[in-house]
N, C-alpha and C positions, 0 to 999 in steps of 0.2 A: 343693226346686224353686227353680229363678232366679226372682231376684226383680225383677231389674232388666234392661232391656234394653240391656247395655252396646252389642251392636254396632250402633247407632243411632247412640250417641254418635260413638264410631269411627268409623263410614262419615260421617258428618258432616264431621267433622274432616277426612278425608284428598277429602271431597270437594274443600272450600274451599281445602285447601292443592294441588289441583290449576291454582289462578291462575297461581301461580311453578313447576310442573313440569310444565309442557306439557301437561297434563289426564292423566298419566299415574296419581298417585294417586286422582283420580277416576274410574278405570276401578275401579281397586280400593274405591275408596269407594262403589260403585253396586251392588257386590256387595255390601258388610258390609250396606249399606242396606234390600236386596231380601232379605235373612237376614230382618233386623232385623224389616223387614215383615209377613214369613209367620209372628213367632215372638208378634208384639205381642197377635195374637189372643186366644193361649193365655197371657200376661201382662197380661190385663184393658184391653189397649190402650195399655200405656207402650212408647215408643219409638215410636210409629205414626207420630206428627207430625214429628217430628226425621229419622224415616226416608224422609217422601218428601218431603222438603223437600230431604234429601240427596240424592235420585233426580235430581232438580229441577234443583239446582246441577250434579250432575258430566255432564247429559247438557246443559244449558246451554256448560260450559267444552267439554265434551269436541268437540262443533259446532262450537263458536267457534273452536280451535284448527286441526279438520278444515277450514272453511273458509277460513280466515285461508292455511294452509299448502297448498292448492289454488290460492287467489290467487296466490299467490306464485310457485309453479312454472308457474301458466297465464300471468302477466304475462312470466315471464322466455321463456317457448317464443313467446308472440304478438308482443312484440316483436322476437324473434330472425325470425319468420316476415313478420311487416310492414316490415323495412327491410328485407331481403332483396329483397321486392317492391318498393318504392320504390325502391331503388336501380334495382332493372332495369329498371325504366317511365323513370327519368330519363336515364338513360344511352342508352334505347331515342331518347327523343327527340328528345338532342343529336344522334347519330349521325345520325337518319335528316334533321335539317339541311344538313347537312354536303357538301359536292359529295365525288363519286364520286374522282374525283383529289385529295380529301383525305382518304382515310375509312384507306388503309394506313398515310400518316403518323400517323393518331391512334391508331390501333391497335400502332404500335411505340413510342408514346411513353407516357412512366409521367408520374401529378401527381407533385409533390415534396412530401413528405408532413414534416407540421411537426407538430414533439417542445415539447410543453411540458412545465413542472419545477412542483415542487410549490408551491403557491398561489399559482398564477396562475390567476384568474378566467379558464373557459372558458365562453362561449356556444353552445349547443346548440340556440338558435332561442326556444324557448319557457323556457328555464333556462337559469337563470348555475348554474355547477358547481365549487368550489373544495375541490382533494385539500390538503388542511390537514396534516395527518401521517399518516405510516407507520410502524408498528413490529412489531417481531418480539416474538412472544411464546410463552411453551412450557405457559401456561395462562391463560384466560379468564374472567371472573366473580368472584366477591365470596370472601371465606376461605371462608365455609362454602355456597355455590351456586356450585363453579364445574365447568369441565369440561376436559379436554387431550386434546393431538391422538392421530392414533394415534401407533403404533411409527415412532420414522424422521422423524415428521412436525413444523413447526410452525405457528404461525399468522401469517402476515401479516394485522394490522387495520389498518383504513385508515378515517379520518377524514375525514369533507367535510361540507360546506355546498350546503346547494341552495336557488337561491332563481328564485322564478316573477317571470319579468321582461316576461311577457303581458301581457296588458290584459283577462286574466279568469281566475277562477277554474279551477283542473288538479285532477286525481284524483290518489290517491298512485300509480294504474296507470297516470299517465301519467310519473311519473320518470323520469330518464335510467339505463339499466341499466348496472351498475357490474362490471366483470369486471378478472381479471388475466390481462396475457397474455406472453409467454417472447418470446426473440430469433425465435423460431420462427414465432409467429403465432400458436401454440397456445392457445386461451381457457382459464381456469378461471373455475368461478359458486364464489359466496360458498357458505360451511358456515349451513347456516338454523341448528342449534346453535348454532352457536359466536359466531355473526353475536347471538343473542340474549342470552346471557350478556354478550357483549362490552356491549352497549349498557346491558343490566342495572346491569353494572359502571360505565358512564360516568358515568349517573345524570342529565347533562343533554341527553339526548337528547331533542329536543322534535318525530320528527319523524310524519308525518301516516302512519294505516295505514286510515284510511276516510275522513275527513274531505277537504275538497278544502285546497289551496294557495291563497291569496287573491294577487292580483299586488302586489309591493312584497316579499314577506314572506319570509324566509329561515329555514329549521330548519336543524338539528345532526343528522346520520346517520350507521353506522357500519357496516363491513363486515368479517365475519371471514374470510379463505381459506386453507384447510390446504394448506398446499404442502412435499411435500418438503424437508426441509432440504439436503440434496446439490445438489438443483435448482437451488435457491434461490441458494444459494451460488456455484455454478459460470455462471450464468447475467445476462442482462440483463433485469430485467422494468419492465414498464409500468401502467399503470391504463389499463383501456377505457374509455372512456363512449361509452356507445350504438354500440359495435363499429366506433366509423372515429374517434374524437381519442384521442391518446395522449397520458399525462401520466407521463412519465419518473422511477421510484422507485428504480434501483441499476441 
């Protein structure tokens, strides 16, 4: 008869090391753990403690990753859905100014739309923004954590500084959102993978995922996007910030 209750131990272990792999081992660790559980009865109660303390831990990370990765794709859809609107109320507003025997002249004429180059501080009202570097990469993350694109593909990472130049304190959902986009106008969103390994990899990345921005204060961020290498290549791209300043990368 077992004498010990190893899968306790186990689900333990692969709970915790669910911090560095996106709670994906603690999905598995919540299994070994709920074994461990049902087994501890009939082993006079060894493993019992270690096993729901494992329970504990992987449905702690496994949350924290679901929520954190929800935020994330609901900040990038409400900002895409908030300036959209703002744009149209401001433009509603200038226009309906406007005398009627001026409204075709505005309507035929384009802004001149101004291209900046890499680290030039952009202000976006509430944050200063500075794309610091760009570089191509065909794999992401540390020798033994990392990850690579798919078939065909590589990664443009991109470096910047963000710094809240308010006069109050910003959420990290209120950022300026960071996209690449083609001669075309075509947006691509950052790889959440690839974007995390990257940063992983940096190592001095200080920048806020709950905590607010204080005004004065500037972190280090980083962004990964899998783009075709053909595309890439053939093409002129740009850094978005917040879907209307461009900052000019090749």
């Amino acid at each position: 008869m077992e004498k010990n209750n190893d899968d306790a131990k186990i689900g333990l272990i692969l709970s915790i090391c669910g911090l560095v792999t996106f709670g994906i081992t603690s999905i598995i660790g919540i299994l070994y753990c709920g074994i461990a559980y049902l087994k501890s009865d009939k082993l006079e109660g060894k493993g019992k403690t270690e096993s729901i303390v494992g329970i504990i831990i992987s449905s702690v990370i496994i949350v924290g990753y679901l929520i954190f990765l929800a935020n994330y794709i609901a900040k990038d859809d409400f900002e895409t859905s908030l300036q959209d609107l703002s744009e149209i109320i401001e433009t509603s507003k200038e226009y309906e100014k406007v005398e009627d025997n001026q409204k075709e002249e505005i309507e035929e004429s384009e802004p001149k739309e101004i291209i900046y180059n890499v680290g030039q501080a952009v202000s976006t009202g509430d944050f200063e923004i500075t794309i610091d570097q760009v570089s191509i990469r065909d794999k992401v993350g540390t020798q033994y954590f990392n990850i690579t694109p798919s078939d065909g593909g590589i990664y443009v990472c991109v470096d910047y500084r963000i710094k809240n130049i308010s006069e109050e304190p910003k959420s990290s959902f209120s950022f300026p959102s960071i996209k690449l986009q083609n001669s075309k106008g075509i947006n691509y969103s950052s790889d959440f993978d690839a974007s995390w390994h990257y940063s992983y990899e940096r190592k001095d990345n200080d920048s806020k995922v709950v905590s607010d921005l204080n005004p004065g204060i500037t972190v280090k961020d980083y962004s990964a996007f899998e783009i075709a290498k053909e595309l890439y290549e053939s093409d002129s791209w740009y850094v978005l910030i917040d879907r209307k300043i461009k900052v000019k990368i090749k």
